[in-house]
C-alpha positions as a Markdown table, in Angstrom:
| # | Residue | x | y | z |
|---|---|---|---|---|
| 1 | Unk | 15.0 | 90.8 | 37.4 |
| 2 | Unk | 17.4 | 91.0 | 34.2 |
| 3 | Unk | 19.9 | 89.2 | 35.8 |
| 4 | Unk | 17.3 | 86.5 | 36.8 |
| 5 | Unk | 16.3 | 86.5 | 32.9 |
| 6 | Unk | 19.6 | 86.4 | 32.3 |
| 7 | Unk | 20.2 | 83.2 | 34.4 |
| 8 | Unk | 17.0 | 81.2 | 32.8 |
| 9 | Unk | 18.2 | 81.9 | 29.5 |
| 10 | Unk | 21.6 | 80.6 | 30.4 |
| 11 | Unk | 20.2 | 77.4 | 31.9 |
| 12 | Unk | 18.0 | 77.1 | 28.2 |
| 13 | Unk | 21.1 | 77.2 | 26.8 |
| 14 | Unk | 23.1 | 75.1 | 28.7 |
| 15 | Unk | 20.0 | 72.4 | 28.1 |
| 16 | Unk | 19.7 | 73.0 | 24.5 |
| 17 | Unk | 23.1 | 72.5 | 24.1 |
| 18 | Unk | 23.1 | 69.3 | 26.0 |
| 19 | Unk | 20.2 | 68.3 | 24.1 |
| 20 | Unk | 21.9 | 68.9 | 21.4 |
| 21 | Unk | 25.0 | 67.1 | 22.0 |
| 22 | Unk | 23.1 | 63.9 | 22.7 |
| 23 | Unk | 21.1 | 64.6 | 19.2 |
| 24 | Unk | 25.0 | 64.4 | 17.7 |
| 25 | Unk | 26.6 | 61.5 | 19.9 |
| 26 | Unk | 23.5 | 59.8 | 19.1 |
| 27 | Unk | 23.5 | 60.1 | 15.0 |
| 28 | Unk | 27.4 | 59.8 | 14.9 |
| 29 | Unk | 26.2 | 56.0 | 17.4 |
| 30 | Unk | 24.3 | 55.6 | 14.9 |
| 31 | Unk | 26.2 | 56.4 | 11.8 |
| 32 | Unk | 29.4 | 54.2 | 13.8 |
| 33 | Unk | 26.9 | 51.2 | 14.2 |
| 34 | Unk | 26.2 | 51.4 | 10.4 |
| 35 | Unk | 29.6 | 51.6 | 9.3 |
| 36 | Unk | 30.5 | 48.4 | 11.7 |
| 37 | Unk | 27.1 | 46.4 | 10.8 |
| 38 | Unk | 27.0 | 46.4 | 7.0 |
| 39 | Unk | 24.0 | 44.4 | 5.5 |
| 40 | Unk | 26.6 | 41.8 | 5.0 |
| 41 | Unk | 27.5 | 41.7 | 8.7 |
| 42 | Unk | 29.0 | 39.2 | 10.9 |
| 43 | Unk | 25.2 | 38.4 | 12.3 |
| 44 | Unk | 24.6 | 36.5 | 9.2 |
| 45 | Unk | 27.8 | 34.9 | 8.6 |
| 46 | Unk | 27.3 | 32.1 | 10.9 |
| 47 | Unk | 23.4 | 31.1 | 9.2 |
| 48 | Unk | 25.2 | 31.2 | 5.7 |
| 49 | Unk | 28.0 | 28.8 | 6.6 |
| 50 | Unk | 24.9 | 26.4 | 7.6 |
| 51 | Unk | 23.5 | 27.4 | 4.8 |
| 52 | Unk | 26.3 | 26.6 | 2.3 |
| 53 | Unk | 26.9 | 23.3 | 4.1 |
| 54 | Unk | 23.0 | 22.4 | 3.9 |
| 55 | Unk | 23.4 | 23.2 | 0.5 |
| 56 | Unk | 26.5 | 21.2 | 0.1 |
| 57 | Unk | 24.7 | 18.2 | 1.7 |
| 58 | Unk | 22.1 | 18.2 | -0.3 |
| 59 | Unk | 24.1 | 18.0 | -3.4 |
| 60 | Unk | 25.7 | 15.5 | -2.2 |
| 61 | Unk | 22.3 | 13.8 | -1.5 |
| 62 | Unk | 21.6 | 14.6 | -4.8 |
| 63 | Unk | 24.5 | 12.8 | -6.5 |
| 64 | Unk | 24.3 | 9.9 | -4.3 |
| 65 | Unk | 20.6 | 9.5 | -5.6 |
| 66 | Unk | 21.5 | 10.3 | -9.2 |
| 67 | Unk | 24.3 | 7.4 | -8.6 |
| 68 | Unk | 22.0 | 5.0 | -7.2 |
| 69 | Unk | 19.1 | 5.2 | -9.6 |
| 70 | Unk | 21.8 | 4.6 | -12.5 |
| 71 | Unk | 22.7 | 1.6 | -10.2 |
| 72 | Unk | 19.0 | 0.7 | -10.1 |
| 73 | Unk | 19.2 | 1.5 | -14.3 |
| 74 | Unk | 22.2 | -0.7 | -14.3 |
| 75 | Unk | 20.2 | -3.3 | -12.1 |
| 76 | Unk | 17.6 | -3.6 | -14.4 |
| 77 | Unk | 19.0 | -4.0 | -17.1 |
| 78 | Unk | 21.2 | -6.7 | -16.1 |
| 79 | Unk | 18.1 | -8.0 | -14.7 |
| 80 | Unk | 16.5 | -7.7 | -18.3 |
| 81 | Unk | 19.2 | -9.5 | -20.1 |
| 82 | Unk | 18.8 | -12.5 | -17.4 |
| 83 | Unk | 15.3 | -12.7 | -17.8 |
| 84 | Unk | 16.4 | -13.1 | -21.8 |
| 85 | Unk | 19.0 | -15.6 | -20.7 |
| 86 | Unk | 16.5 | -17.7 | -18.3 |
| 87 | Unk | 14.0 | -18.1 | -21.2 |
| 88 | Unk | 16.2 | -19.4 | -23.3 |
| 89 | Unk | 17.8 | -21.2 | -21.0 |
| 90 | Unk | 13.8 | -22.7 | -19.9 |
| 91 | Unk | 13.1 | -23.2 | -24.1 |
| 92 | Unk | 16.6 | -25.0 | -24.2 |
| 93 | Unk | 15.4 | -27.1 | -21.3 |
| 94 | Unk | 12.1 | -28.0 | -23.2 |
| 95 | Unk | 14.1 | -28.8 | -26.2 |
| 96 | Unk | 16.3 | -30.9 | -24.1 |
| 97 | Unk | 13.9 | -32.7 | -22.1 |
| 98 | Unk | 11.7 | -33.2 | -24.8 |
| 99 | Unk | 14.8 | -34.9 | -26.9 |
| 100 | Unk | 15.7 | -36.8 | -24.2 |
| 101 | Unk | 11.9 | -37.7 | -23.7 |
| 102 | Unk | 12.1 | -39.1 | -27.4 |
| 103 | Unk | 15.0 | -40.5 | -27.0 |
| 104 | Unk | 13.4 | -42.6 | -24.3 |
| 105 | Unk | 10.9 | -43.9 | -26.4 |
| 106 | Unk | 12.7 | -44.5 | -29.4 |
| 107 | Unk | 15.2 | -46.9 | -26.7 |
| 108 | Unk | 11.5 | -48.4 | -25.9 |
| 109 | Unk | 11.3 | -49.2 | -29.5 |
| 110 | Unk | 14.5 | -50.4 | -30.2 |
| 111 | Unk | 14.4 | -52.6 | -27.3 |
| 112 | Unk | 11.1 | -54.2 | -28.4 |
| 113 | Unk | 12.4 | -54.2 | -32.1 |
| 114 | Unk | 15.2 | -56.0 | -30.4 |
| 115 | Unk | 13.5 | -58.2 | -29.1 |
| 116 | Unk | 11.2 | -58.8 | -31.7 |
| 117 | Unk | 14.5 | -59.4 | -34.1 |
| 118 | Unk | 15.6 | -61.8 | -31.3 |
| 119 | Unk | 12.8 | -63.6 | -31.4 |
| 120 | Unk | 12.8 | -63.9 | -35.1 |
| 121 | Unk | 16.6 | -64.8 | -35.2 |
| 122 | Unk | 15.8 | -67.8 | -32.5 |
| 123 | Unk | 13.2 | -68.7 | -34.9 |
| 124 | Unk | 15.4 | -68.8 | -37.8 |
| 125 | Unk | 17.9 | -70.8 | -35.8 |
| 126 | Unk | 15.7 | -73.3 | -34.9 |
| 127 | Unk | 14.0 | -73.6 | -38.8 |
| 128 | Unk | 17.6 | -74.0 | -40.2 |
| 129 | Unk | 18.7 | -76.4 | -37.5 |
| 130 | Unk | 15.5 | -78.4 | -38.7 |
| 131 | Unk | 16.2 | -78.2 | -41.8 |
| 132 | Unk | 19.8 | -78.9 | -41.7 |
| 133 | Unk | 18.6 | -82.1 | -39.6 |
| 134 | Unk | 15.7 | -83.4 | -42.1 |
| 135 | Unk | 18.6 | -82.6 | -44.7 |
| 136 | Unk | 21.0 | -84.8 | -43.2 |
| 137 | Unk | 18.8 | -87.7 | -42.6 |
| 138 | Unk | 17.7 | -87.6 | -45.9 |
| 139 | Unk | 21.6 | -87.7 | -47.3 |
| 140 | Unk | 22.2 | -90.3 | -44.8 |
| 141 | Unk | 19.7 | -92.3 | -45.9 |
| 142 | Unk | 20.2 | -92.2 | -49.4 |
| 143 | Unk | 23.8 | -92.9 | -48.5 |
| 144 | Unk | 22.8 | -95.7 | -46.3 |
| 145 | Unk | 20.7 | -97.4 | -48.9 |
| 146 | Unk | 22.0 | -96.6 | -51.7 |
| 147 | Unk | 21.7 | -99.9 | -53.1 |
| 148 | Unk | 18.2 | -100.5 | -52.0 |
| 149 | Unk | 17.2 | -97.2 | -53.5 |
| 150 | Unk | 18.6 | -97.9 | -56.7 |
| 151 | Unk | 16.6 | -101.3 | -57.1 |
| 152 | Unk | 13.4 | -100.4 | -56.1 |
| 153 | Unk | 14.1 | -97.3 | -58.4 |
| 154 | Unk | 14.6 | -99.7 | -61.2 |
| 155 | Unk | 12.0 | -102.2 | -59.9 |
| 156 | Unk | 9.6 | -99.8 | -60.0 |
| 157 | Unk | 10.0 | -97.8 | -63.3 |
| 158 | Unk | 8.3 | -98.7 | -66.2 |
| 159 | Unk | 10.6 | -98.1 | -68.4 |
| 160 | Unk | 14.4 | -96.4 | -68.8 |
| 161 | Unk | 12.9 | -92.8 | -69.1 |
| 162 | Unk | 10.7 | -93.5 | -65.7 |
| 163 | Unk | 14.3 | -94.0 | -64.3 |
| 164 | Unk | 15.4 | -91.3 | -65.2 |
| 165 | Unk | 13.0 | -89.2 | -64.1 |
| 166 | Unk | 12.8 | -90.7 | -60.4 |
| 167 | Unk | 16.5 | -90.4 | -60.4 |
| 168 | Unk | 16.4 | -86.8 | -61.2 |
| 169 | Unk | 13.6 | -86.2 | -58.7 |
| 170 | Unk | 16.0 | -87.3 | -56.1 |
| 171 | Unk | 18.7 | -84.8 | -57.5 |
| 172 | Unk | 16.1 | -82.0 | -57.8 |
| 173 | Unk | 15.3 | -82.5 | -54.3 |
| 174 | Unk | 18.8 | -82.7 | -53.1 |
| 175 | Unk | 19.2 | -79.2 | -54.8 |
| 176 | Unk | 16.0 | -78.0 | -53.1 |
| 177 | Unk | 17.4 | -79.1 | -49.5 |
| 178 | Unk | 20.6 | -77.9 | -50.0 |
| 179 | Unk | 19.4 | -74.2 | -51.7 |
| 180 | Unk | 16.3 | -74.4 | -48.9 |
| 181 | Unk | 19.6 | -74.8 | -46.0 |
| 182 | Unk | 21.8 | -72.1 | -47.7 |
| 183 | Unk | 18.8 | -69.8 | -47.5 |
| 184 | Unk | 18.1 | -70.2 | -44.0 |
| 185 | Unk | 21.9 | -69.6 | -43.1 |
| 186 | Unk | 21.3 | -66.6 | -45.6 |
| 187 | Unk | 18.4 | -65.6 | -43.2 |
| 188 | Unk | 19.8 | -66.0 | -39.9 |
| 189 | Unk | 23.0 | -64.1 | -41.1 |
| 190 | Unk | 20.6 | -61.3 | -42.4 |
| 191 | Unk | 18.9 | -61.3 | -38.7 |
| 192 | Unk | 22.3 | -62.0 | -36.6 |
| 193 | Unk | 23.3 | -58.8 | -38.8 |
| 194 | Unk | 19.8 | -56.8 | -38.0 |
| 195 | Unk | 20.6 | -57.6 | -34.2 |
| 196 | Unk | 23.8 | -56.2 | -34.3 |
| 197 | Unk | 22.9 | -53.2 | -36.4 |
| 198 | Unk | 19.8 | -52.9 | -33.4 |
| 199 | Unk | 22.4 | -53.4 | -30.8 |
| 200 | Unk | 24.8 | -50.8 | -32.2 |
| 201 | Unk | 21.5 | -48.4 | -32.6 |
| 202 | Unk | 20.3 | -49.2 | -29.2 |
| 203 | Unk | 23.8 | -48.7 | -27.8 |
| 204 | Unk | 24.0 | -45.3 | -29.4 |
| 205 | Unk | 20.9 | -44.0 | -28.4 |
| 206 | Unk | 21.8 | -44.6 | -24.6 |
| 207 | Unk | 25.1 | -42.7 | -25.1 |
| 208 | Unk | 22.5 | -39.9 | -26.5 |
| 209 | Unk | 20.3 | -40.7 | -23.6 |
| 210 | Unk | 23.2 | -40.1 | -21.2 |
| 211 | Unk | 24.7 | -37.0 | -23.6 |
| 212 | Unk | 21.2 | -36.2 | -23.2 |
| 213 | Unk | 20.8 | -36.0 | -19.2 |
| 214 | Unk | 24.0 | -34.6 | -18.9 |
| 215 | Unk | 23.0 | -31.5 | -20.9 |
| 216 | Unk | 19.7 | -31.7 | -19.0 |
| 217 | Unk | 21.2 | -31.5 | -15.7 |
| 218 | Unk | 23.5 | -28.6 | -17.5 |
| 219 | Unk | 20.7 | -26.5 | -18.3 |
| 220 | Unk | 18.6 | -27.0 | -15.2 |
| 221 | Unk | 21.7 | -25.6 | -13.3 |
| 222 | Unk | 22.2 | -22.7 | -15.0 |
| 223 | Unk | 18.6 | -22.2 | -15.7 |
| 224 | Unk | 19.0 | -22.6 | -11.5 |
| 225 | Unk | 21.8 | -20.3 | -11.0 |
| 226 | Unk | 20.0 | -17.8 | -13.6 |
| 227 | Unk | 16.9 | -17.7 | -11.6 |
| 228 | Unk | 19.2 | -17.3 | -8.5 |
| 229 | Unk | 21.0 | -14.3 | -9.9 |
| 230 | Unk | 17.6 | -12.7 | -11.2 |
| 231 | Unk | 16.1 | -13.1 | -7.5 |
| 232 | Unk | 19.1 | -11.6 | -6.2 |
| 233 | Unk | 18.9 | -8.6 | -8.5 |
| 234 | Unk | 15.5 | -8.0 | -7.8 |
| 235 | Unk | 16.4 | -7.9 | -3.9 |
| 236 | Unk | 19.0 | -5.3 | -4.0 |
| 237 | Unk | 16.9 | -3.5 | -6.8 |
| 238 | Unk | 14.6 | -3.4 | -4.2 |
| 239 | Unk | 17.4 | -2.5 | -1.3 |
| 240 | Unk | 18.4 | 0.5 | -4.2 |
| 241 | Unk | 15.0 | 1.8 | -4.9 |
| 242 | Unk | 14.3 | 1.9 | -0.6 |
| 243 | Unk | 17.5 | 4.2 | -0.4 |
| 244 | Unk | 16.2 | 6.2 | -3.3 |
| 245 | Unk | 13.3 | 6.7 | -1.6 |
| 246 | Unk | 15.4 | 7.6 | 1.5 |
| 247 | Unk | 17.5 | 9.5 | -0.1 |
| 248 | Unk | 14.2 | 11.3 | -2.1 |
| 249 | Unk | 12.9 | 12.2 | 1.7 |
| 250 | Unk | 16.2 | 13.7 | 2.7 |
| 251 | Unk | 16.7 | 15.7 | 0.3 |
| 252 | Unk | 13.3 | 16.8 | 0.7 |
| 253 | Unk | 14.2 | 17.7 | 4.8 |
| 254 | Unk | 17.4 | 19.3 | 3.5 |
| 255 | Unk | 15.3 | 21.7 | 0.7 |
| 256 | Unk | 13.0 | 22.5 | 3.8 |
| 257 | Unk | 16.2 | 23.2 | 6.1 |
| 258 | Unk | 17.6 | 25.3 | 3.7 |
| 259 | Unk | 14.4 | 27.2 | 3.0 |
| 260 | Unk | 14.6 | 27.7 | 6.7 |
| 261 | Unk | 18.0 | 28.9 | 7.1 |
| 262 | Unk | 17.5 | 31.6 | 4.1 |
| 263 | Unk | 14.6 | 32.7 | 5.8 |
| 264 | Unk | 16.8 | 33.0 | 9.1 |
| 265 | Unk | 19.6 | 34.3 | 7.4 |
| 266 | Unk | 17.2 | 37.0 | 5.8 |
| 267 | Unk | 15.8 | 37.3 | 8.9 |
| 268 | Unk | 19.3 | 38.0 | 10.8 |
| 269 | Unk | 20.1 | 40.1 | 8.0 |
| 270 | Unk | 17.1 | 42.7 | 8.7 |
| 271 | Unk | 18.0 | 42.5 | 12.6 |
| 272 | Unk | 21.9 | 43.3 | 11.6 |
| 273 | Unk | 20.1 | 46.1 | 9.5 |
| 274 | Unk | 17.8 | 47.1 | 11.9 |
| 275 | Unk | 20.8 | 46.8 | 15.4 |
| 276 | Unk | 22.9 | 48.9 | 12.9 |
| 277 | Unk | 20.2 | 51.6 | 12.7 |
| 278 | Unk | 18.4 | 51.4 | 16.1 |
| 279 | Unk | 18.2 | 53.2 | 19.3 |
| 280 | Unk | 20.8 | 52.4 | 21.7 |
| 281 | Unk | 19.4 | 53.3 | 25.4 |
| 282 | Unk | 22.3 | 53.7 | 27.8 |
| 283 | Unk | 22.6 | 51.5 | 30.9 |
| 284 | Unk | 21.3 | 54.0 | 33.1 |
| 285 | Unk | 17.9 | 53.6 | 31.2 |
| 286 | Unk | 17.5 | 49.9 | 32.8 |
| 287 | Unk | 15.8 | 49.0 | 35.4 |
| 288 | Unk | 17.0 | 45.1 | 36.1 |
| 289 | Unk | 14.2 | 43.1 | 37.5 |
| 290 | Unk | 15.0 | 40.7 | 40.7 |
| 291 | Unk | 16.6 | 37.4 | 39.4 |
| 292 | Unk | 18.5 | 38.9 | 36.3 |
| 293 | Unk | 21.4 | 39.0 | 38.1 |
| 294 | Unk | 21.1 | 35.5 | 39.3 |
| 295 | Unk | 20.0 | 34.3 | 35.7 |
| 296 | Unk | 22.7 | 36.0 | 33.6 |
| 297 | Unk | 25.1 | 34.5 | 35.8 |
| 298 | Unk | 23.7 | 31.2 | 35.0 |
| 299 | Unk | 23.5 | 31.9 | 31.2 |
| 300 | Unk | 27.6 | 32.4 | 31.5 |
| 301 | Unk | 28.4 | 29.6 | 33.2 |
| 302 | Unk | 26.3 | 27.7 | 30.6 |
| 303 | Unk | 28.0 | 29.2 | 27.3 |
| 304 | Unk | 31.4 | 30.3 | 28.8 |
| 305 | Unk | 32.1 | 28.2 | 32.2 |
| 306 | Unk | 35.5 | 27.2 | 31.1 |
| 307 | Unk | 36.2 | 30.6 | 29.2 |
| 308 | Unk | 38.8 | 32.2 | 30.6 |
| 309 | Unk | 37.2 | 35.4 | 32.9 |
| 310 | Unk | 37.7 | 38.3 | 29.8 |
| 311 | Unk | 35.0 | 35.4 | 27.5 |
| 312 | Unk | 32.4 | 35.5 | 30.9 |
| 313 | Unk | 32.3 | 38.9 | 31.1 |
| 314 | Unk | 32.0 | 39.2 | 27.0 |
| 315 | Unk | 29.3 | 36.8 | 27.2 |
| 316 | Unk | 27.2 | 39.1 | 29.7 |
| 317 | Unk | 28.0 | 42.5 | 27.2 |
| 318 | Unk | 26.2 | 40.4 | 24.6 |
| 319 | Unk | 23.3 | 40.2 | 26.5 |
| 320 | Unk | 23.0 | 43.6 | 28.1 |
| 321 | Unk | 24.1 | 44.7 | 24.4 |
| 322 | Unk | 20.8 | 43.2 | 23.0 |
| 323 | Unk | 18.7 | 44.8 | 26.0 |
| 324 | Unk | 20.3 | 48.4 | 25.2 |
| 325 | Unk | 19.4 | 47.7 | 21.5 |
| 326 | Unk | 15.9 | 48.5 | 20.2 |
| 327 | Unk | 15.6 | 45.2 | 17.9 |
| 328 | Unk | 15.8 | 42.8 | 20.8 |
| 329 | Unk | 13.6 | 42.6 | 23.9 |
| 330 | Unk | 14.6 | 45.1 | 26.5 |
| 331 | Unk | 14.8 | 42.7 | 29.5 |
| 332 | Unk | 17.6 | 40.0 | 30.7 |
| 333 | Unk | 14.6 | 37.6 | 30.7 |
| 334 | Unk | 12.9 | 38.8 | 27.1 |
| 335 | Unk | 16.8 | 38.5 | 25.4 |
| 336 | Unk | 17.9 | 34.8 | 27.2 |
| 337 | Unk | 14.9 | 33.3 | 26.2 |
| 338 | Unk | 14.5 | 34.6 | 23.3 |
| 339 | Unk | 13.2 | 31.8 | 20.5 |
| 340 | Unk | 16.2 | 29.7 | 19.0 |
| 341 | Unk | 19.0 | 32.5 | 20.3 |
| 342 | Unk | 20.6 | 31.0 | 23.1 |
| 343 | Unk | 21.3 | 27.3 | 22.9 |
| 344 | Unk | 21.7 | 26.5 | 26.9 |
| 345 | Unk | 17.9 | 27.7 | 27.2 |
| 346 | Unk | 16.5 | 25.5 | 24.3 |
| 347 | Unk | 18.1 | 22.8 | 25.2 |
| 348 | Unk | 17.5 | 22.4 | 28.8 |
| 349 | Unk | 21.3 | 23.0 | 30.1 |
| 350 | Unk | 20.0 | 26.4 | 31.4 |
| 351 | Unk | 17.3 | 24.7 | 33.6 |
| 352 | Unk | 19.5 | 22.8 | 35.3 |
| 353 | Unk | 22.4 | 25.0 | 35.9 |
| 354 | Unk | 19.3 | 27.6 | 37.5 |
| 355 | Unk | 18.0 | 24.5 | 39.4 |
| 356 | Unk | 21.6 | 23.9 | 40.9 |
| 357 | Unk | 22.8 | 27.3 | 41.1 |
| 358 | Unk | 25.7 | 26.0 | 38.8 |
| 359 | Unk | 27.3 | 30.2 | 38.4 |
| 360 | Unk | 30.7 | 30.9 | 40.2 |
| 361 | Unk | 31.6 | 33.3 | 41.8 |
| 362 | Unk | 34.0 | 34.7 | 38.2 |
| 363 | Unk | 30.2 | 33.9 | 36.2 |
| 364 | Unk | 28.5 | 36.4 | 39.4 |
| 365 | Unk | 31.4 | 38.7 | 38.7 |
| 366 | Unk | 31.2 | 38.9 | 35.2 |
| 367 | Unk | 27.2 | 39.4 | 35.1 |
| 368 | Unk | 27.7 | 42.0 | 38.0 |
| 369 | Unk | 30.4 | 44.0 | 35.2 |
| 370 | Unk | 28.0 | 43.6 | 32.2 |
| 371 | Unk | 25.3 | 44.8 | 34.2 |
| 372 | Unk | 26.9 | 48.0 | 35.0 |
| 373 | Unk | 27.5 | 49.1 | 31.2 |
| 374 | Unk | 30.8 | 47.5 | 30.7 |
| 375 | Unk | 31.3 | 45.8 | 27.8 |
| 376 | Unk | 34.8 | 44.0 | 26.2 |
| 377 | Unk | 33.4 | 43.9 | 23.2 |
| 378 | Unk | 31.7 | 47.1 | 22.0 |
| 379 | Unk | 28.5 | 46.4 | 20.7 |
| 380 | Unk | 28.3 | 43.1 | 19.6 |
| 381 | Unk | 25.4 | 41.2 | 19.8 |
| 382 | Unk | 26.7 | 37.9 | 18.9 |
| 383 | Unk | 29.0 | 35.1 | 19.7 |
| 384 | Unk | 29.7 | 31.7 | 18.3 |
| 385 | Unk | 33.1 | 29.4 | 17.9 |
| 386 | Unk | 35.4 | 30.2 | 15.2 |
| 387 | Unk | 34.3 | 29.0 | 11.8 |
| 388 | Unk | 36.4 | 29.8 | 8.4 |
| 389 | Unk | 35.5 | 33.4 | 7.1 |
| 390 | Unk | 33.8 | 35.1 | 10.1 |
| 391 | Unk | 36.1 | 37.9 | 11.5 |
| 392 | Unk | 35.3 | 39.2 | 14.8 |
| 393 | Unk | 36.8 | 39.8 | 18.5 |
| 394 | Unk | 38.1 | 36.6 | 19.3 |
| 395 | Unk | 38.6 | 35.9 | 23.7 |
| 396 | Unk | 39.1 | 32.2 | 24.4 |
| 397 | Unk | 37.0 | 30.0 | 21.9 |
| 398 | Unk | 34.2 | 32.3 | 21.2 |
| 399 | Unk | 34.5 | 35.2 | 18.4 |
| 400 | Unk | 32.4 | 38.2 | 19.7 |
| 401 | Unk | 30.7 | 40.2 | 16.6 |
């Protein structure tokens, strides 16, 4: 009976102290595990370098819409100093037109007053050539009969001093013809002069007229090509503010991206917290449902087909790492499909290699040797391809952390 006693106490030992020795392998896992998964750990590295680069993009955003809307300032203004230029240019155009409008009607006038002046100088002309005429005959007449004159002038005064007085009514009217002829030459000189000062006026007013036009036609092409240039302005002010706007709505999408990758990386920071500090079940402790085999398989060929066979079987530990771990799901299904964690099974790739039965025999192999416990990789539950600043087991393109 003591020796049975004796035995059970043994056996309590021997338990305890296995108990025990898991208790310590477990806390030193544990302790391990929080030494390689610091709260900066590899698991977040790869959501802050899309982070920094959605930031970076976003300030670029940023600076390209700062640039354009001092292009759209720059626009604007220049816009503003053409509008200033047209209306000038339009009240220049008024002036003009309404000189050259003036000038039209003061060549109306002129031309009238031209013709009026003609008129008067045809007139004047034709009085002096009359009178020039009626002056001759008389002369010629007196000349002709001189001798009768002078009789019937003596004949027919009364006396010596009636004589005299017919004879200097003859000389008086001599005077009067000839002053009466020198006065009409006076008179058409004075017109033939008018008409030449009116021709010379009327000449210069159509070289005004012309000066005029040309300065019209000047105008309306600037105030043209002005107009032009405004319109143009105003288009790709209108081509500046729609990228703005673009440009506004992007950076709006980037602010919302990166609000979503810090709350991933926060979120992949409290999983690297919580994988450092979790349970750890050992393979033994899985029971693998039918199909895992088949769908792990499928997963490798999908991220590490063309891996050489060391990055397939590194691909599977990941996995079967993240079923052992108490932060993930604890099935192959649960952990593959998990939201946004493996790419092949968002995006559709993982469908069709499992519709096709795309694995190989080295992706069969590989799932096989994950399945069983082994891992190439401790217990990391990541992989991604190398960027700058993540450290980590590298095996073929992939680094495992």
């Amino acid at each position: 009976m003591r020796k049975r006693g004796v035995i059970i106490v043994q056996t309590k030992i021997k338990y305890f102290s296995a108990a025990i020795f898991r208790a310590i392998t477990t806390v030193l896992m544990i302790v391990v595990l929080a030494c390689s998964f610091p709260v900066d750990s590899f698991a977040t590295d790869a959501t802050r370098k899309k982070l920094e680069e959605a930031k970076e993009k976003k300030a670029q955003s940023q600076n390209e819409l700062n640039s354009t809307k001092d292009n759209i300032a720059e626009m604007n203004e220049e816009k503003s100093s053409l509008q200033g230029q047209l209306n000038t240019l339009n009240n220049q155009l008024t002036e003009v037109s309404n000189n050259l409008e003036a000038i039209e009607e003061q060549i109306e006038d002129k031309k009238t007053e031209i013709d009026n002046t003609l008129a008067e100088l045809d007139a004047a002309r034709e009085t002096e050539e009359n009178q020039y005429a009626s002056m001759k005959k008389r002369v010629q007449f007196i000349y002709e009969k001189q001798n009768f004159v002078l009789v019937d002038m003596l004949l027919g005064a009364t006396d010596f001093a009636a004589f005299l007085n017919q004879n200097h009514y003859i000389e008086e009217l001599s005077a009067y013809d000839r002053k009466m002829f020198l006065q009409y030459i006076d008179t058409r000189e004075l017109i033939e002069e008018k008409e030449a000062a009116l021709e010379a006026e009327h000449q210069q007013l159509e070289e005004y007229q012309t000066q005029q036009k040309a300065e019209q036609s000047r105008v309306s092409g600037l105030v043209s090509q002005t107009s032009g240039s405004i319109k143009q302005y105003a288009n790709d002010i209108s081509d500046a503010e729609s990228k703005a706007q673009a440009l506004e709505d992007q950076i709006k999408a980037q602010e919302q991206d990166i609000k979503n990758l810090e709350a991933k990386l926060a979120e992949e920071m409290r999983l690297s917290k919580l994988a450092a500090a979790s349970t750890w079940r050992d393979i033994s402790e899985v029971t693998f449902a039918e199909g895992d085999r088949y769908l792990l398989a499928n997963l490798i060929y999908c991220e590490a087909g063309s891996e050489p066979y060391e990055g397939k079987v590194a691909v599977g530990a990941v996995v079967i790492n993240r079923v052992l771990s108490s932060v993930y799901p604890d099935t192959v299904v649960g952990v593959i499909y998990q939201n946004k964690q493996f790419s092949p099974a968002a995006s559709g790739r993982l469908a069709l290699a499992l519709a096709n039965g795309k694995a190989t025999a080295a992706c069969y192999q590989a799932a096989d040797e994950a399945m069983k416990g082994y891992s190439n990789v401790g217990n990391c539950v990541y992989f991604r391809t190398p960027i700058p600043g993540l450290s980590g087991t590298n095996i073929g393109g992939h680094v495992f952390y």
